[in-house]
C-alpha positions as CSV (number, residue, x, y, z in Angstrom):
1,X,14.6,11.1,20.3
2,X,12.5,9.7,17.4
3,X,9.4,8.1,17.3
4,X,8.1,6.4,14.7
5,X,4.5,5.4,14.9
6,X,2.3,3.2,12.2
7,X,-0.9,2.6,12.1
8,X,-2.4,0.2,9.9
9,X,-5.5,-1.3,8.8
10,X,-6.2,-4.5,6.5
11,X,-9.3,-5.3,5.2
12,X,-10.8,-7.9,2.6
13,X,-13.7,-7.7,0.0
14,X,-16.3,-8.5,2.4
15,X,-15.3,-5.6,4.7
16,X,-15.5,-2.2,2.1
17,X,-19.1,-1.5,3.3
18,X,-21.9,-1.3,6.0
19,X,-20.6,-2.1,9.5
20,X,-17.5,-3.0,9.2
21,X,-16.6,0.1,6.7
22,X,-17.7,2.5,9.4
23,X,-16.0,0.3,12.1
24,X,-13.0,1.1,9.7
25,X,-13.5,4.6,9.2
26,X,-13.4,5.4,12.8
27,X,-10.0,3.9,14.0
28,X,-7.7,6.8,14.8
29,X,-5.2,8.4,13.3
30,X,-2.9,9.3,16.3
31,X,-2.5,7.2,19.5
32,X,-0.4,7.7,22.4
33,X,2.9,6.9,22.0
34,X,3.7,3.4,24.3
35,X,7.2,2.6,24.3
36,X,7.2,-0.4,26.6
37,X,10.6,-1.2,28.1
38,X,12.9,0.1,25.5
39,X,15.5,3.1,26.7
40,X,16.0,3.4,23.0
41,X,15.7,7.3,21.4
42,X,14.9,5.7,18.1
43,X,11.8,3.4,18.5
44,X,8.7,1.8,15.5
45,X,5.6,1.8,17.4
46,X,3.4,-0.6,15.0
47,X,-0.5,-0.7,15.6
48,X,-2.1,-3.1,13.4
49,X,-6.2,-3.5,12.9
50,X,-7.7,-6.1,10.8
51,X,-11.2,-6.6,9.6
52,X,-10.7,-10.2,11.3
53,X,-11.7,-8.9,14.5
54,X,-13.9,-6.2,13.5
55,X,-11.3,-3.7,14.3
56,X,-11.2,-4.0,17.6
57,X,-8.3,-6.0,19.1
58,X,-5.3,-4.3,17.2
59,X,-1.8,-6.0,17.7
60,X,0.9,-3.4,18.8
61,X,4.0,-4.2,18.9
62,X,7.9,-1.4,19.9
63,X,11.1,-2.0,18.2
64,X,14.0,-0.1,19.5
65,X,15.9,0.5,16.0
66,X,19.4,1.0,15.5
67,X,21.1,4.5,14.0
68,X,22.6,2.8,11.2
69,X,21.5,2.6,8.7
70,X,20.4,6.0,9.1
71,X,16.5,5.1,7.9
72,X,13.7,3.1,8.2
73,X,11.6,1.7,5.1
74,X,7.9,0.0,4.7
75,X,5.5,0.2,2.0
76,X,5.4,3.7,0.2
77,X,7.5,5.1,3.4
78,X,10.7,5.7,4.2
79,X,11.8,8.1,7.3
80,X,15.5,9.6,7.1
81,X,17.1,10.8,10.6
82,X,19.7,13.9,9.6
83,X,22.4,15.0,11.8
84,X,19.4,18.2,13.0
85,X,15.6,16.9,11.4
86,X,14.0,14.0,10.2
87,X,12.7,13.4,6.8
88,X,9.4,11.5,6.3
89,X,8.7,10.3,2.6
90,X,6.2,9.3,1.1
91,X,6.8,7.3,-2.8
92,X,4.2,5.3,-4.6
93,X,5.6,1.9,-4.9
94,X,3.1,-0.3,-4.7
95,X,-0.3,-1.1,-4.3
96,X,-3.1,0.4,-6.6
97,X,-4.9,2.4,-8.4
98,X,-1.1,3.4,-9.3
99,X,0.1,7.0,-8.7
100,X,1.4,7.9,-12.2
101,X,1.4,11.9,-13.0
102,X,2.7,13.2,-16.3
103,X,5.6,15.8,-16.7
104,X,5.2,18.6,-19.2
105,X,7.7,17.7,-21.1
106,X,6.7,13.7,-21.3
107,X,7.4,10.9,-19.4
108,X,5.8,9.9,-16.4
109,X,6.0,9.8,-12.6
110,X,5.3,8.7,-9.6
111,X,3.9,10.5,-6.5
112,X,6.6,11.7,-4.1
113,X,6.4,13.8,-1.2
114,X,8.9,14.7,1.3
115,X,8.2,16.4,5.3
116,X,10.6,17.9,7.1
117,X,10.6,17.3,10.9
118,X,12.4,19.7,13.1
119,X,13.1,18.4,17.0
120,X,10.0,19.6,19.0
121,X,7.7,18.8,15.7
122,X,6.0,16.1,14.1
123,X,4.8,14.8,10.4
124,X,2.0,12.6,9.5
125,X,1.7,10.9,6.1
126,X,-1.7,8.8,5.4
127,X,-2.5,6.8,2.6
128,X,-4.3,3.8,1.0
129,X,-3.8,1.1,-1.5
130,X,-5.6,-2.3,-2.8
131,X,-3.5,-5.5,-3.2
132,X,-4.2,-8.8,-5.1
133,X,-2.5,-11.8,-4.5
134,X,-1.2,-13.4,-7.6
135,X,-1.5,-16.8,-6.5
136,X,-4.7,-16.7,-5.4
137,X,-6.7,-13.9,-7.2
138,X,-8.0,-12.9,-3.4
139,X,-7.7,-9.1,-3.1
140,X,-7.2,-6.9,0.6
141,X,-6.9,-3.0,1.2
142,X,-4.8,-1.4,3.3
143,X,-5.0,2.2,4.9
144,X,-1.7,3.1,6.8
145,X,-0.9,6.3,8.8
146,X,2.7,7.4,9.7
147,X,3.5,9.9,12.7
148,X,6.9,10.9,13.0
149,X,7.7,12.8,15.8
150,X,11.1,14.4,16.7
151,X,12.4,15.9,19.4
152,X,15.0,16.0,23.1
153,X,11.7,14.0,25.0
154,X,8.9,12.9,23.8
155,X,5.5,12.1,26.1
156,X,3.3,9.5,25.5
157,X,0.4,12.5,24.3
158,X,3.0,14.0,21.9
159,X,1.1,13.2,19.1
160,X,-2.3,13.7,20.5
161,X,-1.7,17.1,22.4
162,X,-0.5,19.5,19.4
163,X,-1.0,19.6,15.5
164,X,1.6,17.9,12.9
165,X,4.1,20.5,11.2
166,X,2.4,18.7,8.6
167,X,-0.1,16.2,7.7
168,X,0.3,14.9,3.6
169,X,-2.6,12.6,2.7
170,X,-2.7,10.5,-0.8
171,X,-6.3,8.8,-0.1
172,X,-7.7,6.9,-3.5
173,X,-10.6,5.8,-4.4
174,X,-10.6,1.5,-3.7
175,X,-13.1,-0.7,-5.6
């Protein structure tokens, strides 16, 4: 079984300081895994918060996913299930400040990081980004955890009752 879990926050100019900042910074970074009706062993647990609501009503949705193709993709992540592990990457794609880093011998590129998940085990990636719409000049933030957890069964305090096999974090600095 594989569980897939995202959390992720949105946020707007007004929202980067005072109460709704430390609303923000106090939202979790694991919750317990609900998988509502699905018998599925592949499953996307998406939690979503929004400074809209102060935080405080997120939307959750489960989607039983198929094996093929054999990954799923959002924002900077992708997750690959192998025949015996899982694969959690993180890639700068979009969003800024961008994550450019220099190789010695010239050329740029971008951050990439890769966790290996063995059944029994789980991987956490965590990052943030700011957005502008083009159209409209309005810019928004967005701060996403992904938990991936691996494994024969998997309760709903998997990721709440033991550490990650890994936790990668690529946190920027948003103004």
């Amino acid at each position: 079984m594989i569980v897939i879990q995202v959390i992720h926050a949105r946020w707007t100019k007004q929202a980067r300081g005072g109460r709704l900042a430390a609303l923000r910074n106090r939202l979790p970074k694991e919750l317990p895994i609900f998988t509502g009706e699905s018998v599925s062993d592949l499953l996307l647990q998406r939690i979503d918060f929004s400074d809209a609501d102060s935080f405080s009503n997120p939307k959750q949705s489960v989607t039983a996913l198929p094996r093929e193709p054999s990954h799923w993709s959002g924002g900077n992540l992708e997750v690959h299930w192998l025949a015996d592990s899982v694969q959690l990457h993180y890639r700068y794609q979009t969003g800024a400040p961008k994550q450019l880093f220099f190789r010695k011998g010239g050329g740029a590129t971008t951050a990439h990081h890769v966790i290996g998940i063995i059944p029994g085990h789980w991987g956490s990636i965590e990052y943030n980004q700011r957005h502008t719409d083009l159209d409209t000049g309005q810019w928004w933030y967005e701060h996403v955890v992904v938990n991936v957890a691996s494994g024969n069964t998997i309760q709903e305090d998997y990721f709440l009752r033991m550490a990650p096999i890994e936790r990668y974090r690529r946190i920027s600095l948003l103004w």
